[in-house]
C-alpha positions as CSV (number, residue, x, y, z in Angstrom):
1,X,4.9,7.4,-22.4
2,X,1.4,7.2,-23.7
3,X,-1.9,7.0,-21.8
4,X,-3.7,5.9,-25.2
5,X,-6.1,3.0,-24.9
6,X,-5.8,0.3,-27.2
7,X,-8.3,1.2,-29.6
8,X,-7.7,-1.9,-32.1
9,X,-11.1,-3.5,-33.1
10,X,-9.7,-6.6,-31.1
11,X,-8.6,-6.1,-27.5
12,X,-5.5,-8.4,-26.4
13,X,-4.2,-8.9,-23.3
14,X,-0.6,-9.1,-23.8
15,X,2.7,-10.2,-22.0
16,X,4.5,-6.5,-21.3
17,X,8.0,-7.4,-20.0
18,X,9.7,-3.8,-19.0
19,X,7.4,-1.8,-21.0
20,X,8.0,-4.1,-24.2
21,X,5.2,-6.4,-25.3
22,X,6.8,-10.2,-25.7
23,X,5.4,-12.6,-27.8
24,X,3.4,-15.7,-27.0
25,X,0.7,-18.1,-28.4
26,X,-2.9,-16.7,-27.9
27,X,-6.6,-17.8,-27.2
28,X,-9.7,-16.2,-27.6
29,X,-11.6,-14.6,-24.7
30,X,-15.5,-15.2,-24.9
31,X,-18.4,-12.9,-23.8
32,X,-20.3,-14.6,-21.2
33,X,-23.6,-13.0,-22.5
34,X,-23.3,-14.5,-26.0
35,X,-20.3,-17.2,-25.8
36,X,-20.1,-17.2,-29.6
37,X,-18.9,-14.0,-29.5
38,X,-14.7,-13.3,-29.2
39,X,-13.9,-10.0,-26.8
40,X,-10.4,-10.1,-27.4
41,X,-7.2,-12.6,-27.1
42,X,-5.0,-13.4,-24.3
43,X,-1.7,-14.4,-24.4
44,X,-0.6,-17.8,-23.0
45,X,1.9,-16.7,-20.9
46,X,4.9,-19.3,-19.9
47,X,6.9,-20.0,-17.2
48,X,9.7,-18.4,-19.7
49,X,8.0,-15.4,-19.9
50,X,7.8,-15.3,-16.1
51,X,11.6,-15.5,-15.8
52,X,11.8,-12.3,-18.2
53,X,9.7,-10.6,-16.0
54,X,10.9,-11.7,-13.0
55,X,14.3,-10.6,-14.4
56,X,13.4,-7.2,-15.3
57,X,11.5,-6.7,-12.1
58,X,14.8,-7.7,-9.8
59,X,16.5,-5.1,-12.0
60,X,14.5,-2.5,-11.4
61,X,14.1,-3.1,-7.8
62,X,17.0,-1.9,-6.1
63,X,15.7,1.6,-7.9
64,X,12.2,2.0,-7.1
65,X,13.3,0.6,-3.4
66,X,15.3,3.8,-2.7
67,X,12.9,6.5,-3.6
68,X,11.1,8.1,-1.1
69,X,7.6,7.1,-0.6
70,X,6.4,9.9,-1.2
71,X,7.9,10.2,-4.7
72,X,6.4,6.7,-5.2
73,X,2.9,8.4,-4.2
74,X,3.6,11.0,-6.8
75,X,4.4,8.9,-10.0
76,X,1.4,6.3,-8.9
77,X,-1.4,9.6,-8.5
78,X,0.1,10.5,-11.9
79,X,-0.6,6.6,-13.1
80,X,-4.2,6.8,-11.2
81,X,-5.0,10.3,-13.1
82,X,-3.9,9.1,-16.2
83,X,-6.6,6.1,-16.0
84,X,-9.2,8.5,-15.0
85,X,-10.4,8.8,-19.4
86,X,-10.8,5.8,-20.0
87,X,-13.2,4.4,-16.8
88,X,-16.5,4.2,-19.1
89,X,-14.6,2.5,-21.9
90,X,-12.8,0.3,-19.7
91,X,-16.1,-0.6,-18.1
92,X,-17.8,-1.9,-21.5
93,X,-14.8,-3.8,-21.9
94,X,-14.9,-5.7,-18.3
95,X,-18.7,-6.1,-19.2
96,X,-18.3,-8.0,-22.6
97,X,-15.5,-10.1,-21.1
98,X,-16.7,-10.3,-17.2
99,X,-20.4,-10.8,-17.8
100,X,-21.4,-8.2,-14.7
101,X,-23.9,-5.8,-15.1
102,X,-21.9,-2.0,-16.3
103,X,-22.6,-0.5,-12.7
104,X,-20.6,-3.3,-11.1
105,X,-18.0,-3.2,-14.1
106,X,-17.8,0.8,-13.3
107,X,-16.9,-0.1,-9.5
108,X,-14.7,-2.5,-10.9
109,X,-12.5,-0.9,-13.2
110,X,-12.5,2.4,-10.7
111,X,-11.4,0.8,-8.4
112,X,-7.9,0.7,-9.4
113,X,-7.4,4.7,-9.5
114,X,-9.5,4.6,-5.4
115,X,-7.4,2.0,-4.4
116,X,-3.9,3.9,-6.0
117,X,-5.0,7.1,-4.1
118,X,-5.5,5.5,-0.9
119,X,-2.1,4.1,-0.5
120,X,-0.5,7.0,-2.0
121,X,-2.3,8.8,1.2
122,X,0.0,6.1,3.4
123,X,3.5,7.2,2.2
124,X,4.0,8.8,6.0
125,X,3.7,5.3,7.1
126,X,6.6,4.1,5.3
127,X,8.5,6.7,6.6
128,X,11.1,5.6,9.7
129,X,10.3,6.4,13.1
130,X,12.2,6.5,16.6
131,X,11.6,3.4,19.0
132,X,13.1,4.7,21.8
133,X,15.9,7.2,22.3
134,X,18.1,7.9,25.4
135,X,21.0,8.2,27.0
136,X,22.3,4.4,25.8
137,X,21.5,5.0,22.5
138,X,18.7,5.4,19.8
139,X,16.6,2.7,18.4
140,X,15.0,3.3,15.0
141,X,12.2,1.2,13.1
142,X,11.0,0.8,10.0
143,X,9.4,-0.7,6.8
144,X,11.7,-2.4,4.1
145,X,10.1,-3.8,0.9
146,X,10.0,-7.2,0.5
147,X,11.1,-7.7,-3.0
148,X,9.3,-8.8,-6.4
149,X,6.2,-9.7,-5.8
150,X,3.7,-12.3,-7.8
151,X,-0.2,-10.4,-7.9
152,X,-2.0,-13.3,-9.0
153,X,-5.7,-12.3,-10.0
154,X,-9.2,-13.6,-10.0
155,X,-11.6,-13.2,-12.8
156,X,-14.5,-12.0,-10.4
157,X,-13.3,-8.4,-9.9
158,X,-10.2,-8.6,-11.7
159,X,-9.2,-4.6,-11.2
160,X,-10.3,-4.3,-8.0
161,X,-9.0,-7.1,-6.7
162,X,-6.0,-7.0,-8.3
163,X,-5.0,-3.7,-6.8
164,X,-6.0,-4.5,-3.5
165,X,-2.7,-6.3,-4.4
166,X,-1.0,-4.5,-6.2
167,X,-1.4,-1.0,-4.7
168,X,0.0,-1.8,-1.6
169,X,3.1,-3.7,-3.4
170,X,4.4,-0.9,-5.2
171,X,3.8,2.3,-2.7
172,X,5.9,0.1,-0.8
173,X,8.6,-0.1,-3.1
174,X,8.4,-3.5,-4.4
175,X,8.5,-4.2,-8.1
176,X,5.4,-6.5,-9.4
177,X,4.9,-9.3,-11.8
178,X,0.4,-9.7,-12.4
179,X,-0.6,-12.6,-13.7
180,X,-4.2,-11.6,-14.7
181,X,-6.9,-14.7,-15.2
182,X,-7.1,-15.7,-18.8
183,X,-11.4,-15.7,-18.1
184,X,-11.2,-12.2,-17.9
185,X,-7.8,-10.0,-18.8
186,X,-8.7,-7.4,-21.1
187,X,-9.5,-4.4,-18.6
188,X,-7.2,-5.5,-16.3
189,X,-4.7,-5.5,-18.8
190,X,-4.9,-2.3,-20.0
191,X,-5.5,-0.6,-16.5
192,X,-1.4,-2.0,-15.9
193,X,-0.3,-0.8,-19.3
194,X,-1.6,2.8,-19.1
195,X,-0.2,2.4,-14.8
196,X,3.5,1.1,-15.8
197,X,4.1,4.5,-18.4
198,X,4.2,6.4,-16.0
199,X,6.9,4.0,-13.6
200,X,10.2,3.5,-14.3
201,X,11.0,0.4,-16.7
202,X,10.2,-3.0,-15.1
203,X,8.5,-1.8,-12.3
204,X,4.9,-3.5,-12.9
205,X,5.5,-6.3,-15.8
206,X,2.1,-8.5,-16.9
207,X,2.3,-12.3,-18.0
208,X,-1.4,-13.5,-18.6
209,X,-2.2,-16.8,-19.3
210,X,-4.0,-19.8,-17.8
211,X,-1.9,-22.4,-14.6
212,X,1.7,-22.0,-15.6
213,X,2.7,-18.6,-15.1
214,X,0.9,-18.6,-12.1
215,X,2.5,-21.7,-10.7
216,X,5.8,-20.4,-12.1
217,X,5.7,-16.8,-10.1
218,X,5.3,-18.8,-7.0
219,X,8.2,-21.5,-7.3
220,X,10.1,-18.8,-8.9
221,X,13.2,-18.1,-6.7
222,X,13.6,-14.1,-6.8
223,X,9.9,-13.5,-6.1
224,X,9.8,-12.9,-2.4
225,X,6.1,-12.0,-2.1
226,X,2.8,-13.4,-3.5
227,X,-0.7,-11.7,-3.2
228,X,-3.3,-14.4,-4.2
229,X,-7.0,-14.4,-4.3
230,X,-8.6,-17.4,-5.9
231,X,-10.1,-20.9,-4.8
232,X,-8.9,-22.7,-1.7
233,X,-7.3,-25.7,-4.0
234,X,-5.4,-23.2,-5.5
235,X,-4.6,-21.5,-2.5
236,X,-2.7,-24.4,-1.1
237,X,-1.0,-25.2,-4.7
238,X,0.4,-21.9,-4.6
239,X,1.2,-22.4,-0.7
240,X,3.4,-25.6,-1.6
241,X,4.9,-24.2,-4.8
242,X,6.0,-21.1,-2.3
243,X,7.8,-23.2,0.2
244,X,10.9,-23.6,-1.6
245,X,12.3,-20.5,-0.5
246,X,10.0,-19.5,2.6
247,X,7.9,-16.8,0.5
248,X,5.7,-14.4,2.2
249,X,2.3,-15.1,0.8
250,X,-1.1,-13.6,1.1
251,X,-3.7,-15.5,0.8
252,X,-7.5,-14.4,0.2
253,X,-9.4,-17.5,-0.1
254,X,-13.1,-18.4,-0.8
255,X,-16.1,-17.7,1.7
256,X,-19.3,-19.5,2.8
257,X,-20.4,-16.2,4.5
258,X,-23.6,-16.5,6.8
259,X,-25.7,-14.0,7.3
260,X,-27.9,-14.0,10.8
261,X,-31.3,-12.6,11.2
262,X,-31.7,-12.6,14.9
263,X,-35.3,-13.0,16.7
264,X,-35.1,-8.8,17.7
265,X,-34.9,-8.1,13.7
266,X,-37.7,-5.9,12.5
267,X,-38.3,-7.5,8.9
268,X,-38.3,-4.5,6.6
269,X,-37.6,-3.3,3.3
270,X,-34.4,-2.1,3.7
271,X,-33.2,-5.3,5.6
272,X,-34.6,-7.2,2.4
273,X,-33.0,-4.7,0.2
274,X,-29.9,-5.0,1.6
275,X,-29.6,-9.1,1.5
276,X,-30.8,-9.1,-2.0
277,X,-27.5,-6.9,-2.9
278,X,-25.4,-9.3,-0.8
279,X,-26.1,-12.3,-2.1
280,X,-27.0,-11.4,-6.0
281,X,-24.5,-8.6,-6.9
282,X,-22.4,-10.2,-9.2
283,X,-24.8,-12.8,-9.7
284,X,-23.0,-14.2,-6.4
285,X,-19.6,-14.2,-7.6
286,X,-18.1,-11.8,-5.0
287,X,-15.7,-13.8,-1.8
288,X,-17.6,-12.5,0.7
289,X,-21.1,-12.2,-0.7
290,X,-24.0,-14.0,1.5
291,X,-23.9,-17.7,0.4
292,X,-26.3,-18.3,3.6
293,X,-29.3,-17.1,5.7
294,X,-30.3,-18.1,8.4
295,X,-33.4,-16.8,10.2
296,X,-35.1,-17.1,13.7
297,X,-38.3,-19.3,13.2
298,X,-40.2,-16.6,14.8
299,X,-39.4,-14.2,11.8
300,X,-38.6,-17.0,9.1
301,X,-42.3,-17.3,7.2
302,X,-42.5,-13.8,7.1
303,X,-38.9,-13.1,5.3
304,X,-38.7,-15.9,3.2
305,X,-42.1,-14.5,1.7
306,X,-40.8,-10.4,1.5
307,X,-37.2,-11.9,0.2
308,X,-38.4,-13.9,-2.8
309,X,-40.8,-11.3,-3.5
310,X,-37.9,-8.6,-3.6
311,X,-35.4,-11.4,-5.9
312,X,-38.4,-11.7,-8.7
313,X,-37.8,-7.8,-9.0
314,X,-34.4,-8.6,-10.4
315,X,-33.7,-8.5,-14.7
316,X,-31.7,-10.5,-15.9
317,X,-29.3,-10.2,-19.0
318,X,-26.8,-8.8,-20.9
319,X,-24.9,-6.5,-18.9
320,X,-25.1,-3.7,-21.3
321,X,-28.5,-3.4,-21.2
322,X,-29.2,-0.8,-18.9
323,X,-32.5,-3.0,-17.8
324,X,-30.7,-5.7,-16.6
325,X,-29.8,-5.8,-13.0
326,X,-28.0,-9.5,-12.9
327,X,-25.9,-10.6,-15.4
328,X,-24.3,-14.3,-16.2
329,X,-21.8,-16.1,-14.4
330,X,-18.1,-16.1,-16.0
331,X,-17.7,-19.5,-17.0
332,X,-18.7,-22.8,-18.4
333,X,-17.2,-24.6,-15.4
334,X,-18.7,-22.3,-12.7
335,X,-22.2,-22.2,-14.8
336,X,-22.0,-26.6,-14.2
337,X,-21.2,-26.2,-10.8
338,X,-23.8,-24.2,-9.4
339,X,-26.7,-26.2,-11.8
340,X,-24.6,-29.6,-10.0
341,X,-25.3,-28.1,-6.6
342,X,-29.1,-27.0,-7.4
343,X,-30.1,-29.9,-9.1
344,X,-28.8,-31.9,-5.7
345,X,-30.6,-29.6,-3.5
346,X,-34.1,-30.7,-5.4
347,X,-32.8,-34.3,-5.6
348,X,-32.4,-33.9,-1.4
349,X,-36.5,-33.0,-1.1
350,X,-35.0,-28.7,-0.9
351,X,-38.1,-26.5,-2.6
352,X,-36.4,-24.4,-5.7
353,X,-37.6,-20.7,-5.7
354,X,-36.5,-19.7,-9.6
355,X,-37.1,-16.3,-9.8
356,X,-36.7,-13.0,-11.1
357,X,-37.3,-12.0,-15.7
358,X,-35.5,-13.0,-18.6
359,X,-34.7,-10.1,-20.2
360,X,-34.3,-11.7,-23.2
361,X,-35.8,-15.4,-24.1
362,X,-33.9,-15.1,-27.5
363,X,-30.7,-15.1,-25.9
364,X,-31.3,-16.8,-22.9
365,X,-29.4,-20.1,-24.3
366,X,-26.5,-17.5,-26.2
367,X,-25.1,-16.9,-22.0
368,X,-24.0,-18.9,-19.0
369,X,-27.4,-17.0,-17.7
370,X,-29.1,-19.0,-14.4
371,X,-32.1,-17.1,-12.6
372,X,-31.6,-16.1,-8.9
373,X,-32.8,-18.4,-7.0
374,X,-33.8,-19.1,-2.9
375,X,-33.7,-22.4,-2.2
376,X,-35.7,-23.8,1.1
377,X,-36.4,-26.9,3.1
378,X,-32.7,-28.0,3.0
379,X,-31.1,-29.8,5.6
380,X,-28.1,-27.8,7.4
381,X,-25.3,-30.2,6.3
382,X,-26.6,-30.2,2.5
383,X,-23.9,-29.8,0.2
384,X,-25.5,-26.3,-1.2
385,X,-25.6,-25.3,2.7
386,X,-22.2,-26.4,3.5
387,X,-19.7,-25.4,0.5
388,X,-19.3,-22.1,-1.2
389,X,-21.7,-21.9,-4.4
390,X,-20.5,-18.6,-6.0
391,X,-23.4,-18.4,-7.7
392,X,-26.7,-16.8,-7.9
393,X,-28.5,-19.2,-5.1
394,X,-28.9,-19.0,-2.1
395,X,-30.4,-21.5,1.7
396,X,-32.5,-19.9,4.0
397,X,-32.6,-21.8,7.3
398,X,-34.5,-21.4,10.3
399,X,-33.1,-21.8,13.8
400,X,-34.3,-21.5,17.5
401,X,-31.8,-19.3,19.6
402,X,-28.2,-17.8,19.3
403,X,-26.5,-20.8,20.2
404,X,-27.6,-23.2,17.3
405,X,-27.5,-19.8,15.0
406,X,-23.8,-19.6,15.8
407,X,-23.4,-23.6,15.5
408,X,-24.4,-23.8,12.0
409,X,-22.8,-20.9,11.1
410,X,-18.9,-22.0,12.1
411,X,-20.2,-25.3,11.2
412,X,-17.7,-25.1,7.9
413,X,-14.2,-24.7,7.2
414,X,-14.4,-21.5,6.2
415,X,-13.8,-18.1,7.5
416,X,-14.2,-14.7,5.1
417,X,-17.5,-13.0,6.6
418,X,-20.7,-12.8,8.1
419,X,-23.1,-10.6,9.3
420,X,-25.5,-10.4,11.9
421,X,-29.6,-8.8,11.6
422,X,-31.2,-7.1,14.6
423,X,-32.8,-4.0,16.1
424,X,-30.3,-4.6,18.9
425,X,-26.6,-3.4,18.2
426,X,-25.5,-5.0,21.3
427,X,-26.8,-8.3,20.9
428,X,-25.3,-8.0,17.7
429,X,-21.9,-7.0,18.9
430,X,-22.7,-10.5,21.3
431,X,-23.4,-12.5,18.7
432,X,-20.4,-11.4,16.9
433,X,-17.9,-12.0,19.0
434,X,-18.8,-15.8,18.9
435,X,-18.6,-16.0,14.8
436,X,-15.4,-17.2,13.2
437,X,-15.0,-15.1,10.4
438,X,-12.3,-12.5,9.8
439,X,-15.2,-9.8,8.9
440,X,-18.5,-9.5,11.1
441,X,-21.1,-6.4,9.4
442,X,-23.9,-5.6,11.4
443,X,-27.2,-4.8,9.2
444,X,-25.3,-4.7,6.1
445,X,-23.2,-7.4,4.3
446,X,-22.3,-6.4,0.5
447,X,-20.1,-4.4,-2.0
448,X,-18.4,-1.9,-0.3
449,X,-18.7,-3.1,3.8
450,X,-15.6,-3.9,3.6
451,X,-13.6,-0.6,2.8
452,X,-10.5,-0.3,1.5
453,X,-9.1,1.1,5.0
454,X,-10.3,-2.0,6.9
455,X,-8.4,-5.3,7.4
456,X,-9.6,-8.0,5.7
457,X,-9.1,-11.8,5.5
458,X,-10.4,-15.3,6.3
459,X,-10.1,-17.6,9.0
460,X,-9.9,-21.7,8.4
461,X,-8.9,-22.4,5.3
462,X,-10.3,-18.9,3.7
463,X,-7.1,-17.2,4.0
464,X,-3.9,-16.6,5.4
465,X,-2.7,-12.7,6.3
466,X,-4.7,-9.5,6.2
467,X,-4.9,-7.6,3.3
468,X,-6.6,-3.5,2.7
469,X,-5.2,-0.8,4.6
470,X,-2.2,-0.5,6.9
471,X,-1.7,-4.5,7.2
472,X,-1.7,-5.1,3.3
473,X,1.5,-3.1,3.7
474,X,2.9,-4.4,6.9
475,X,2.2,-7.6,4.6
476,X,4.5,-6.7,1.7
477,X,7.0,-5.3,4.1
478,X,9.5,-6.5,6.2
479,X,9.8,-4.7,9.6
480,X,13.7,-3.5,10.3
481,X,15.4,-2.0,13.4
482,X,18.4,0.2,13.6
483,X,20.4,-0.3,16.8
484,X,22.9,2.9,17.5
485,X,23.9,1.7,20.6
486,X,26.3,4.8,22.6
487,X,26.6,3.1,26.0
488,X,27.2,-0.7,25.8
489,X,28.2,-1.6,29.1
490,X,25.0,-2.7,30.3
491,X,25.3,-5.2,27.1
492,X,26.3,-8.8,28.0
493,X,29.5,-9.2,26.8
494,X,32.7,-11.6,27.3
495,X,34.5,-8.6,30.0
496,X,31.0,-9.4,31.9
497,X,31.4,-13.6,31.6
498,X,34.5,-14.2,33.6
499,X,33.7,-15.6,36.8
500,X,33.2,-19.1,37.8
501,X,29.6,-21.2,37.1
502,X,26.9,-19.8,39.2
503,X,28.9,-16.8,40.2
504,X,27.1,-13.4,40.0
505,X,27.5,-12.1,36.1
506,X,26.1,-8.4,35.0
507,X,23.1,-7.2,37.2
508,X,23.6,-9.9,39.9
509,X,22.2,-13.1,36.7
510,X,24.3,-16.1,37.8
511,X,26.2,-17.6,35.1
512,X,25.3,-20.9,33.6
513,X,27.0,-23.9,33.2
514,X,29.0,-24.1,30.5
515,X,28.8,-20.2,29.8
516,X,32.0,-18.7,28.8
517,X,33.5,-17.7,31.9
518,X,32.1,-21.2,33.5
519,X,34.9,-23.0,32.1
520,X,33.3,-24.1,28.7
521,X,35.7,-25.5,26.6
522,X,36.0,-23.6,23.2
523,X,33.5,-20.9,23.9
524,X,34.4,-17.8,22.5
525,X,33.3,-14.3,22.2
526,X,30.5,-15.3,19.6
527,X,29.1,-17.4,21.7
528,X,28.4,-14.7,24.7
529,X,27.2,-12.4,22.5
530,X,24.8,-14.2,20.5
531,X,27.1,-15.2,17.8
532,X,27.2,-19.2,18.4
533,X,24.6,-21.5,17.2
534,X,21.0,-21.4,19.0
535,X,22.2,-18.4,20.9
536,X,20.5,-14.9,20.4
């Protein structure tokens, strides 16, 4: 066991199989701040190296299954102590490969010894408890894990969001294969190796790579569980590829998240504040960041005016440099995709706000660097207004009253979160109600509203299940009973069936035709007592 951070000059995010690293074909993993520049290497895991891992995590199952959950809690507080060092290291290492300023990268890469504790602090819940006892008998419930379980990652918060995950998985005694994004691995990778020396061997097994391990953990036959969060087109891949054997799946999806500034909203710096963290952190790569304002006319002049005053405050740059407060997006394709949905807006007649400082002109071309931008005078049903940019952009729309304020914003298929602006906590609560989102923050929508003890997930097409807290592990659970019946004679039961059809049978319930005891032919014992087919 060794809690010993890679310190080669190269970082590589490897395929660890039971503890043992497995070899596979690499690719290099680029800084987003200067994309000539290698971070690391990830392997290219297979679906070959998913059947290893698989493997090794149905071994180990039956073993991790049958310890107490609170010796669970203890070995993972040992894991989320052991990771303690290494945070600031870790952090420069999710910044190089990430692109997010090192604030967000320290959130990031905490995360995953927060997010250990919590569950650790939920071992009572796992723990069996009476349903009912009398004098018939005594009913107990309780928790069973699942199986193996596929964690497949994002590259947005790739710790944090992983463990939301994978937390939950192992405190309840599932076993784990990760399948970490190959845009951003390193961190993430070395968080689960320092984690897994302190589990038993084959617990929590890694296969990075880019599609095919991911598709393979969830067609894969002995995984009975996946935790994704990703894209809604890969959502629903990884919803068909888990139909062949009915897997439970979790799925947190993208967001188009409005954010409502109601006419009793006093317009001041902290409400500016605020917005600016919800829709920039991360330069707007977070699920449920704000992708969409809208504002009541009778306040919208004044906001748009203190909002893109408050966004030219914000630096952007490497996310090293302790001056920059937004760094670049991730990727090439995400880069295109939000310049695609900017340069339509200005095509469609919208007015393009670029704001905010180059930190550095130099090196402005070197990163997938974009300026934060506000873009006005759009139509509601513009394409920047009605998909999910993930980006640093964002509308602001006016509207006249509540009822067209709540039209346009469930006027999309999805569902993650919104958030409603006003003096009046009651007309927010109103308003709230009426939204169809799976999260709903009142005078605050950003990093950290959604806390780790709070359900979260999408309607529409942003999700299926609820993950964080309680219901991530009902969700990687299955809920058991344990019948000890003493007195079974108020049980239906073939001494009860034995009179004629529509003849009294136990407490005075007539029998029905064809019941045993009605002269069925070939009924049986199994069929009274919920044996047969169809019959419960």
């Amino acid at each position: 066991m060794t809690d010993t951070v890679n310190a080669a000059r190269t970082d590589l995010a490897e395929v660890r199989v039971a503890g043992e690293v497995v070899p596979a074909d690499v690719t290099g993993v680029h800084n987003p701040a200067r994309t000539d520049e290698i971070v690391g290497e990830v392997a290219l895991g297979t679906a070959e190296h998913v059947d290893r891992a698989v493997a090794a995590a149905d071994a180990a199952a039956s073993g991790w299954a049958a310890l107490d959950p609170h010796e669970r809690a203890e070995l993972l507080q040992a894991g989320a102590d052991a990771l303690d060092p290494h945070r600031e290291r870790l952090a420069e290492l999710m910044t190089r490969e990430q692109g997010k300023v090192l604030w967000e990268s320290r959130l990031d890469v905490g995360g995953a010894g927060h997010i250990l504790r919590y569950y650790c602090g939920l071992a009572d819940e796992l723990t069996d408890g009476v349903f009912r006892s009398d004098e018939r008998g005594t009913v107990w419930t309780g928790r069973r894990p699942v199986g193996v379980t596929g964690v497949i990652v994002p590259w947005n918060s790739p710790v944090y969001l992983g463990f939301l995950g994978l937390a939950p998985t192992l405190m309840a005694g599932n076993t784990a294969v990760v399948k970490p994004s190959e845009l951003a691995p390193l961190a993430l990778t070395e968080v689960l190796r320092v984690l897994a020396g302190h589990l038993p061997p084959g617990v929590l097994n890694v296969v990075p790579g880019t599609g095919e391990p991911g598709a393979a953990i969830a067609r894969h036959d002995r995984v009975r569980k996946v935790f994704f969060t990703g894209s809604i087109a890969t959502g629903q891949r990884v919803l068909r590829d888990a139909a062949g054997n009915l897997k439970n799946v979790s799925l947190e999806l993208g967001g188009n998240d409005p954010a409502i500034v109601l006419e009793d909203a006093t317009v001041t710096d902290r409400m500016v504040r605020e917005l600016v963290s919800g829709v920039y952190t991360l330069s707007g790569q977070v699920c449920f960041n704000v992708k969409r304002i809208y504002v009541h006319s009778s306040r919208y002049d004044q906001f748009v005016e203190r909002f893109t005053a408050a966004v030219d405050e914000l630096v952007v740059g490497d996310g090293l440099d302790p001056c920059a407060t937004m760094g670049p997006l991730n990727n090439r394709a995400q880069y295109d995709r939000v310049v695609s949905l900017v340069d339509g807006a200005r095509a469609a007649g919208a007015t393009v706000h670029e704001l905010g400082h180059k930190l550095s002109e130099r090196d402005w071309d070197r990163g997938y660097f974009l300026p934060p931008m506000v873009v006005t005078g759009l139509a509601p049903d513009a394409e920047l207004v009605a998909t999910e940019q993930f980006g640093p952009v964002v509308p602001v729309l006016p509207f006249d009253d509540d009822d067209r304020a709540v039209a346009m914003a469930n006027a999309t298929e999805y569902g993650l979160a919104a958030s409603v602006w006003t003096d009046d906590r009651e007309h927010a609560r109103r308003v709230a109600r009426r939204l169809e989102a799976g999260s709903v923050f009142v005078n605050v929508h950003r990093i950290g509203a959604s806390d780790v003890s709070m359900p979260f997930g999408g309607f529409k097409r942003s999700g299926m299940g609820r993950n964080h807290g309680v219901a991530a592990l009902n969700a990687c659970t299955e809920s058991q009973v344990i019948a000890d019946w003493i007195d079974v004679s108020g049980l239906p039961g073939p001494e009860n069936f034995s009179g004629p059809a529509g003849a009294p049978g136990p407490a005075g319930v007539p029998h029905p035709a064809g019941a045993p005891g009605a002269g069925s032919a070939g009924a049986g014992p199994a069929d009274a007592t919920g044996g047969g087919d169809g019959q419960r």
